[in-house]
N, C-alpha and C positions, 0 to 999 in steps of 0.2 A: 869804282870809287868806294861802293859800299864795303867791300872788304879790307880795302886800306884804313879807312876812316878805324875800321873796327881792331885793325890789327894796330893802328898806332895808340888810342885808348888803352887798349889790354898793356902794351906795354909800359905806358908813362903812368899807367893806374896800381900797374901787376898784378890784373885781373883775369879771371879767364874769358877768352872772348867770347863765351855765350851769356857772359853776364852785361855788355854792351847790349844796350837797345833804346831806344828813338828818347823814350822817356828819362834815361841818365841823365842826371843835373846835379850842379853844385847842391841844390834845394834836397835833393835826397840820397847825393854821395859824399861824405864828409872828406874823403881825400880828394875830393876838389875843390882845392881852395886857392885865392887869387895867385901863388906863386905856380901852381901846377897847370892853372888859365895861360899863364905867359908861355910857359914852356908848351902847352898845347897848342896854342896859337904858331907858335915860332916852326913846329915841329910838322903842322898841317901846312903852312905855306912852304915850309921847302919840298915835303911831297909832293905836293901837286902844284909846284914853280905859280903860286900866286901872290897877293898880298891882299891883305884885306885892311880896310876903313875902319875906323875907329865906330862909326854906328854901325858896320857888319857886326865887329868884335862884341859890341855889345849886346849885338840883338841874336850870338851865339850863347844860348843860353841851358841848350839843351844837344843833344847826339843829331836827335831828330830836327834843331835847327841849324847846326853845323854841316849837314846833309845836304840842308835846303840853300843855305846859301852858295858851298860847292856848286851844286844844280847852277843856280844863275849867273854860275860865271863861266856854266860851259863844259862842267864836269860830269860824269853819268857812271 
């Protein structure tokens, strides 16, 4: 999961994926901003066939929270 997560950032970001890590956030990445939140969001649920809640979405705040909430739905 960890490398997917990582490989779909780098790409919605156009980053290289050693620059993805736990601590990425809108708060310290400027090209994350709420239009690029949607499409990540849209883009992580079709990878890993899930959906997420509007308090999941919210409390995705960070690589390193988007991770975590993966984890609790079964993902590893």
């Amino acid at each position: 999961m960890t490398d997917s997560v990582t490989r779909i950032f780098s790409e919605t970001f156009g980053i290289n994926p050693g620059e993805v890590t736990d601590e990425l956030s809108p708060a310290n990445f400027p090209k994350w901003d709420s239009l690029k939140s949607i499409l990540l969001m849209a883009l992580l649920q079709k990878a890993f066939s899930v959906e997420f809640s509007a308090s999941e979405i919210i409390a995705m705040r960070s690589v390193g929270l988007i991770r975590r909430v993966l984890r609790r739905k079964g993902l590893s």
